[in-house]
C-alpha positions, 0 to 999 in steps of 0.5 A: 245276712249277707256277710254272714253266708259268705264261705260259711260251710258251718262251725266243724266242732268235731274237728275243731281241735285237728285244725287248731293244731295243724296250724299251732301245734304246740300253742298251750291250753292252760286250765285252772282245774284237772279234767274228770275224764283225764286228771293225769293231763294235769293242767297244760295241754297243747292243742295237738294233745287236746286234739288227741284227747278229743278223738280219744273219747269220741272213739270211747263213745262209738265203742259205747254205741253211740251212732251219727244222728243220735242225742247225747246229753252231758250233763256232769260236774262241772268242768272242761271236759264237759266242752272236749266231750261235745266235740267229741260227740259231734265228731263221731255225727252225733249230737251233743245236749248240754245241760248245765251241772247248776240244774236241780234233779227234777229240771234234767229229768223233764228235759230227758224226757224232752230229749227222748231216750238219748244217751246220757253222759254224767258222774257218779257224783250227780247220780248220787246226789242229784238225779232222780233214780228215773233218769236210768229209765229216760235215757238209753244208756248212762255213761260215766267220766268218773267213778261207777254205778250200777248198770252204767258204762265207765268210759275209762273201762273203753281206753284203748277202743279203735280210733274211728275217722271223724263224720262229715255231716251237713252244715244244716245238720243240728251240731249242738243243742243248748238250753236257755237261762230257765228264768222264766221256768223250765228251760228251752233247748235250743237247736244250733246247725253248724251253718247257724254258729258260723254264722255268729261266728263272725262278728266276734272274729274281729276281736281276737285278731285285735290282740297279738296272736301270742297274747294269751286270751282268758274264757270264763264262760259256762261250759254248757253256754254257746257263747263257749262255741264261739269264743273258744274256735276264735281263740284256737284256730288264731293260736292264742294261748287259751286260760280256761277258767271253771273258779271265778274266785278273784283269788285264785284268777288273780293268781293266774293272771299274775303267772299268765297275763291275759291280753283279752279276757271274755266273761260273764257280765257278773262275773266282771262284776266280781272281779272288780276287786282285782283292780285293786289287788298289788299283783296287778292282774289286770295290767296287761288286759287290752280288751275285756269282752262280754256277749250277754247281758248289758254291763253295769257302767261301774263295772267297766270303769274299773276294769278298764282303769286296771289296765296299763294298756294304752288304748285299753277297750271294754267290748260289749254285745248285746244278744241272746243264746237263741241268735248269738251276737246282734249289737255292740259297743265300746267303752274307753277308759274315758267313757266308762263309769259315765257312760249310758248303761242302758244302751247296748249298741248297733247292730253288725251291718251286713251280719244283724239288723234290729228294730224296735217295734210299738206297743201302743202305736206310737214309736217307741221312746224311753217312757214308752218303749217297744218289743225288741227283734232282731235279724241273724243267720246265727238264729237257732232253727227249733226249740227241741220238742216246743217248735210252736213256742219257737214259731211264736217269737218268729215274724218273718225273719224277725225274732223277737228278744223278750226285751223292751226298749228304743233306738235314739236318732242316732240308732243306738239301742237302748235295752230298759227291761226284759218284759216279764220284768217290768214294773209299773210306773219304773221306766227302767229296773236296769236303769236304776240298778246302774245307778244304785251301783255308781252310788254305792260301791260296796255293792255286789248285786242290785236287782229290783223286783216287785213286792207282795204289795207292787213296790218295787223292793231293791234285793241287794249283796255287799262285798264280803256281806257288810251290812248296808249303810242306811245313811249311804242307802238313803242318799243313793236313793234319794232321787229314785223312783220310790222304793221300798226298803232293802232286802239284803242276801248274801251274793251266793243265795241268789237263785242264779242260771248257768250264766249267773244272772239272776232268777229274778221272777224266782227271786220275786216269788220268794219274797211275795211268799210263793216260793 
């Protein structure tokens, strides 16, 4: 799209951290954890330190063998340092895989092999207890960021290694490689060029410049994510003060927010789900908040309605995107405080004009309404260009330029996007799973999660979390449901046995197969 080529000469992440400090050297990067690969850092950094940090272990992995063009998977416990070490990757030319610390043994395993023979950064924690012995025969060398293991290079053994000037490599050139969510089965690692993630780049810009440039902005998204790519150039390179966050605990985050009031806060929709809770904390953690953000999936409207009443901000706003690892950012909305827990939920938003276009197209030839809805696809130069060693499962979700989402839904007469469902989580005779989530949610606030899936039978069985794991009320149940389609009764789980990605949505398909006995 045109505004998304306009001066785009791709993301740069390998000198991300030397421009940030060029232009705001001394502005902070406050973290709630210690980095494995530098635990005397401690918990405050400023960007020329980072920047240093950031060329230190790219000098460290040149010295280790790693060449511009080769694959350097990253797959360690979780932290920053798992972000630093893909810049530092990308610096020296080489390309970075990041594989979330959430994926079990057998999963990294396969994709190693997928990878083919590429370098593999991790920990002794994960070599001990979670990767198969295999992984040493699918990679082409182990490089440690802690402890030792036999035959694996430890990185603090390279301090100290010639620093080496940063490569200059194509905007075309593949810069990162993520994987999907893996809810529908083993992951697909997506290929991002530097051009690619400029691109996306652009309709998230806007936000930060919203908000002071000496208001802090707070992150807590997974590392391995590519929203991480995005949201993190936008908040350094405006010299904000960064909080990374790796705890979601609203404890702990209210404790933080207390001592360093963010003015805009991106997250995981679940993730704001958790910290409804801190609408309600004395501390008032939330007062300062400006803009909330969340470019994943759509937001429970309950969520957005407490977050945004917790703010004493004047004009307080909840930004949603709508979008997809694969294409970044395609549509949006906004939320007021007046706007929010009555708001539609299923609707996502329009797309950027002159950077996204979307169209819904049908199924039975009919055009496409809430009762019927149609495939969604969508159009972005941030599109990945492969799925890494599956490009025939790439080419089936091209038409022409379009992509195709994997959701269903419909645009109103005023061409708002409505998103009902993910297509391999429909349910017959339920125009919206989400749809009734929202609902279940305005009804009933103990609930931390509502997720409906179908049943061994076909009926749609609601599997619901309470906060601080509170046995449901039948009579509140009973109420709340009264109006549904017909449901079958609750499954209750505790929030933290929930098969969840790297993102923390829901395996649901996983979650569906548990219940019918097949997990």
């Amino acid at each position: 799209m045109f505004l998304q080529r306009i001066a785009n000469k791709g993301i740069r992440l390998g000198t991300l951290f030397d421009r940030a400090a060029a232009k705001h050297p001394a502005s902070p990067l406050i973290l709630d954890h210690e980095l494995d690969i530098a635990p005397e850092r401690g918990r405050r950094l400023t960007l020329t330190e980072v920047a240093a940090l950031v060329d230190d272990f790219a000098s460290r992995l040149w010295a280790a063998g790693v060449r511009t063009g080769e694959r350097v998977v990253i797959h360690k416990t979780n932290g920053f340092d798992i972000t630093l070490l893909a810049c530092s990757t990308a610096r020296i030319g080489a390309v970075p895989v990041l594989l979330s610390p959430k994926l079990d043994g057998a999963t990294v395993a396969e994709l190693l092999r997928r990878v083919d023979m590429p370098f593999l950064v991790t920990d002794q924690a994960k070599l001990d207890h979670d990767l198969p012995a295999e992984v040493s025969g699918l990679t082409r060398k182990l490089l440690l960021t802690s402890g030792s293991h036999e035959g694996a290079i430890e990185l603090a053994s390279l301090a100290s290694s010639p620093r080496t000037a940063p490569a200059r490599m194509s905007p075309d050139h593949p810069t990162l490689i993520t994987h999907t969510s893996g809810t529908t089965g083993v992951p697909k690692l997506a290929v991002h060029t530097g051009r690619t993630f400029q691109a996306r780049y652009r309709p998230q810009g806007t936000v930060a410049r919203l908000v002071g440039a000496n208001e802090p902005v707070a992150i807590h998204v997974s590392f391995v994510h590519s929203r991480m790519f995005t949201a993190l150039p936008i908040a350094v390179l405006q010299g904000h003060p960064v909080l990374i966050l790796r705890d979601d605990d609203p404890r702990t985050v209210g404790e933080l927010f207390g001592q360093v009031p963010p003015g805009l806060i991106e997250a995981h929709p679940n993730t704001f789900m958790r910290w409804e809770e801190l609408a309600e904390d004395p501390r008032a953690p939330l007062a300062k908040v400006k803009y909330f953000s969340s470019t994943f999936d759509a937001i429970h409207p309950r969520t957005v309605h407490r977050l945004l009443n917790a703010s004493r901000r004047s004009g307080a706003t909840f930004i949603q995107m709508y979008g997809q690892s694969e294409v970044g950012p395609i549509a949006g909305r906004t939320y007021s405080p007046r706007r929010g827990a009555e708001a539609e939920g299923r609707c996502v938003g329009r797309p950027f004009p002159g950077m996204t276009a979307v169209r819904v197209v049908s199924r039975d030839g009919k055009a496409p309404t809430k009762s019927s809805p149609g495939f969604i696809e969508v159009k972005s130069d941030g599109r990945i260009v492969t799925y890494l060693g599956e490009h025939g499962r790439w080419e089936k979700q091209v038409n022409d330029d379009w992509w195709r989402m994997g959701d269903v839904g419909y645009r109103t007469k005023w061409g708002c996007l409505h998103l009902l469902d993910r297509e391999v989580d429909e349910i017959p005779g339920i125009d919206s799973t989400l749809e009734i989530e929202d609902k279940l949610f305005g009804r009933l606030p103990e609930l931390t999660e509502a997720i409906i899936v179908p049943g061994p039978d076909g009926r749609p069985v609601p599997v619901v979390a309470t906060r601080d794991d509170r046995p449901l009320d039948p009579v509140a149940w009973k109420s709340a449901v009264a109006d549904l389609p017909a449901l079958a009764e609750p499954v209750q789980w505790r929030l933290e046995d929930l098969p969840q990605t790297a993102t923390t949505k829901i395996k649901r398909l996983e979650l569906q197969k548990h219940l019918q006995g097949q997990g």
